[in-house]
C-alpha positions as CSV (number, residue, x, y, z in Angstrom):
1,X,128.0,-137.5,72.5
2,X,127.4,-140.5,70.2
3,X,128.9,-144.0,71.3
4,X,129.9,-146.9,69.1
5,X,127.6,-150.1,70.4
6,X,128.3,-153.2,68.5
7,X,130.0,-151.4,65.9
8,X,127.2,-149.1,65.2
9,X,127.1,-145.4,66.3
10,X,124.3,-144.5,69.1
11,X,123.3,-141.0,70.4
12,X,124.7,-137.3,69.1
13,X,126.8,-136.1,66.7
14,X,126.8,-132.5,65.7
15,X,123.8,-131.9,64.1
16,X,122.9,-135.9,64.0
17,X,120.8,-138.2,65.6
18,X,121.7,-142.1,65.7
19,X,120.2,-144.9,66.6
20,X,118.9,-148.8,66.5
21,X,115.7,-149.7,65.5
22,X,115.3,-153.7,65.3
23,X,118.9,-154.3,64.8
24,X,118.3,-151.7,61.4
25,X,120.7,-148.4,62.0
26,X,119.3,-145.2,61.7
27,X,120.2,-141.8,61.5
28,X,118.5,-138.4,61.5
29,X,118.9,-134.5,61.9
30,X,118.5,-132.9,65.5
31,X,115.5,-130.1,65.1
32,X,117.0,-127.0,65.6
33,X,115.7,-125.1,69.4
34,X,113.9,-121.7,68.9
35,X,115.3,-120.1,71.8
36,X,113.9,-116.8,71.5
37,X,110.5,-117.2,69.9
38,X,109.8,-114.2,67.5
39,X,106.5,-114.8,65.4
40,X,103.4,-115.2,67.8
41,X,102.5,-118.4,66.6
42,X,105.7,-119.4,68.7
43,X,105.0,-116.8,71.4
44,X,101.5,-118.9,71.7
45,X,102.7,-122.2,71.7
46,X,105.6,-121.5,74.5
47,X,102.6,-119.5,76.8
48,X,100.2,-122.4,76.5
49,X,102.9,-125.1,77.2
50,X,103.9,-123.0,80.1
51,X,100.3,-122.8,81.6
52,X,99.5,-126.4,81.3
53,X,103.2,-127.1,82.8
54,X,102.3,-125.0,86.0
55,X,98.5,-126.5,86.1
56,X,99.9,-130.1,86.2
57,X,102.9,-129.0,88.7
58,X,100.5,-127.6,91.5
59,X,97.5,-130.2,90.9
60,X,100.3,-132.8,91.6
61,X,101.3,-130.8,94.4
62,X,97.6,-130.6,95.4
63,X,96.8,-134.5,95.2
64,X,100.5,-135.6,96.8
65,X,100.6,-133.2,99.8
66,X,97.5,-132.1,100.8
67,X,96.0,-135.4,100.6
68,X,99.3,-137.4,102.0
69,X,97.9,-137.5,105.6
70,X,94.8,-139.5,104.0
71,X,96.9,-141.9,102.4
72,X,99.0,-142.4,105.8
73,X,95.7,-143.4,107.7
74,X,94.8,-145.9,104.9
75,X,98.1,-147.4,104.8
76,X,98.4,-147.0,101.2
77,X,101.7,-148.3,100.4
78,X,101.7,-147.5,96.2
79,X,100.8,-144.7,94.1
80,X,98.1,-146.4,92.1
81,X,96.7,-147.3,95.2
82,X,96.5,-143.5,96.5
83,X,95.3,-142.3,93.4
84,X,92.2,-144.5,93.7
85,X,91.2,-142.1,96.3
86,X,89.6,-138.7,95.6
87,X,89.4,-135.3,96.9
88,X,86.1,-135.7,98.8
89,X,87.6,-138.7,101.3
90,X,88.9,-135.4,103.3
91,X,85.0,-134.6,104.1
92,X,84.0,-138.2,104.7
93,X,82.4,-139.1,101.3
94,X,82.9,-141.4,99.2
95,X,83.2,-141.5,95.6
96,X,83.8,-144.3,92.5
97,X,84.9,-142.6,89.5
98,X,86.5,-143.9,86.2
99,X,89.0,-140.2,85.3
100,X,89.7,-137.0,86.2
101,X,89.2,-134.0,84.5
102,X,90.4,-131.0,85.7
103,X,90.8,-127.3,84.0
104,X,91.6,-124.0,85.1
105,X,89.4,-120.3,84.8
106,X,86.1,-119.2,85.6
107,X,82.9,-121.2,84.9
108,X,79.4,-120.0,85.5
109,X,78.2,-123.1,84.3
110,X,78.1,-125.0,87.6
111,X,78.2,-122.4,90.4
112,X,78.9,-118.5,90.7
113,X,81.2,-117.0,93.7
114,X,79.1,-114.3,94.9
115,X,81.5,-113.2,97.2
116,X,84.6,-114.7,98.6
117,X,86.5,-113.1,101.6
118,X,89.2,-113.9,103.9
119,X,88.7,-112.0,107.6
120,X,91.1,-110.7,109.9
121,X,90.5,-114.0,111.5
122,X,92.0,-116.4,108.5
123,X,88.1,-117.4,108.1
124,X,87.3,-117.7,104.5
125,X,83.7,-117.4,103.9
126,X,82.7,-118.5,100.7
127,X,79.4,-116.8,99.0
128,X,77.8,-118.8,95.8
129,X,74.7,-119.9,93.9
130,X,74.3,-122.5,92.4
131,X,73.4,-123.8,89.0
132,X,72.9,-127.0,89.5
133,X,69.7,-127.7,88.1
134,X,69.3,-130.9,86.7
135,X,71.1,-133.0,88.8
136,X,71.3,-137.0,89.3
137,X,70.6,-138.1,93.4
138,X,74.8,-138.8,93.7
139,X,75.9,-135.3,92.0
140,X,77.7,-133.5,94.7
141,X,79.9,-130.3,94.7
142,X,82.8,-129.7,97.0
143,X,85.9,-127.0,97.2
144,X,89.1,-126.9,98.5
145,X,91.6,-124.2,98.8
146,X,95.4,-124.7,97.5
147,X,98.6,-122.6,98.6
148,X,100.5,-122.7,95.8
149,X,104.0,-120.9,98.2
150,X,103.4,-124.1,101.0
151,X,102.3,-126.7,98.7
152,X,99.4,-127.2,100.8
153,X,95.9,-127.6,100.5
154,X,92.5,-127.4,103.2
155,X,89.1,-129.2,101.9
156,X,86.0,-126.7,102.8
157,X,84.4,-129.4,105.2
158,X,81.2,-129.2,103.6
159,X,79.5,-130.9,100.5
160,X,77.5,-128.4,98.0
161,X,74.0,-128.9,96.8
162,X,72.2,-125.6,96.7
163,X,72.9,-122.1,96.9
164,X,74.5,-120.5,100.2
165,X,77.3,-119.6,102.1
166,X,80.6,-121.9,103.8
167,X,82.6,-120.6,106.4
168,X,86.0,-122.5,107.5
169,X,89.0,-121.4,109.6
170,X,92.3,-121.4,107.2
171,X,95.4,-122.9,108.9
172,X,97.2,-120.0,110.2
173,X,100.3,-120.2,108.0
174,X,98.3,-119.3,105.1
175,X,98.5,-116.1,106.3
176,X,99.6,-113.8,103.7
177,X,99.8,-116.0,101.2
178,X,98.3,-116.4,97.6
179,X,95.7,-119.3,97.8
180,X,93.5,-120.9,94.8
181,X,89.7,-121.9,95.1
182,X,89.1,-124.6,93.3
183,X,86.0,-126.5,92.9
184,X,85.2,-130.3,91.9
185,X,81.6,-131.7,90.4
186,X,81.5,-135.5,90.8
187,X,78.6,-137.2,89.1
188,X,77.7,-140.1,86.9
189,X,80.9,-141.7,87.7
190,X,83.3,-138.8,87.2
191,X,84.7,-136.6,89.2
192,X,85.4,-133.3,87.1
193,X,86.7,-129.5,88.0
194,X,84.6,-128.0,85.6
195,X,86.5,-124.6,85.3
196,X,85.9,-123.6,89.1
197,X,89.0,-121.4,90.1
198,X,89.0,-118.1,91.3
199,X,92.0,-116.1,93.2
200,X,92.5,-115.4,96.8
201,X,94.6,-112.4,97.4
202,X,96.9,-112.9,100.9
């Protein structure tokens, strides 16, 4: 609904769009919503907007709840100050890095899962080689696994640097449940996911 501010019109009328711009009025048509997208351009566009939208909603997830306890024990009072901490402060290490890049699929780039299984136990052992090859001294690769159902994430309590297996015991209420692999490659000041992901079937 379009109000009258100072004499001028401001927000929706119909099909119209007004507004202020440096005291200047102006006006313009409201784009019309495709709400059942027919020609697969459209199809596309709404499927990639929807992938990146779920990415971003459980990475958050990831970083604000599974690393919350950390930020507790530092007393971090703002979130610039927790997001100045990264993933590997749940394994002890600690890491300076300018961004963070994260992406979603399979990569044999960086590492291969050989063989990931979750026992009768809730012990995930994690089978992989490595293609790390030519590395800097501070390269190091770590993973973590994500529940997307809880919202809740466990760090694999162990830093990567060649080929070889990790075992860690899950928390028991990811029993049943869905859980992502993810892994992270920090080096020369960055610390990047470099299309590590692979699916855990509860």
């Amino acid at each position: 609904m379009a109000k009258v501010i100072d004499g001028e019109l401001s927000g929706k009328m119909g099909d119209k769009i007004y507004s202020t711009y440096l005291g200047r009025p102006y006006v313009r048509k409201r784009p019309e919503l495709v709400a059942n997208p027919r020609t697969e351009a459209q199809q596309a566009h709404r499927t990639a907007l929807v992938t990146v939208a779920r990415l971003s909603s459980d990475l958050k997830n990831a970083h604000r709840i599974g690393l919350h306890h950390h930020a507790q024990r530092k007393k971090l009072s703002t979130d610039s100050d927790f997001r100045k901490l990264n993933l590997t402060a749940c394994v002890g290490t600690a890491i300076a890095y300018r961004e963070v890049v994260v992406s979603k699929g399979s990569s044999v780039s960086i590492v291969n899962f050989k063989s990931v299984v979750l026992d009768e136990h809730n012990v995930l052992h994690v089978t992989f080689e490595s293609n790390l090859t030519d590395t800097n001294k501070g390269d190091k690769l770590c993973l973590f696994v994500y529940c997307p159902e809880l919202r809740k994430c466990q760090p694999l309590n162990v830093v990567l640097r060649s080929d070889g297996e990790v075992s860690n015991q899950l928390p028991e209420e990811f029993k049943g449940h869905d859980l992502h692999l993810y892994g992270f490659l920090q080096g020369k000041n960055l610390f990047t996911s470099d299309t590590m992901y692979k699916k855990i079937s509860g």
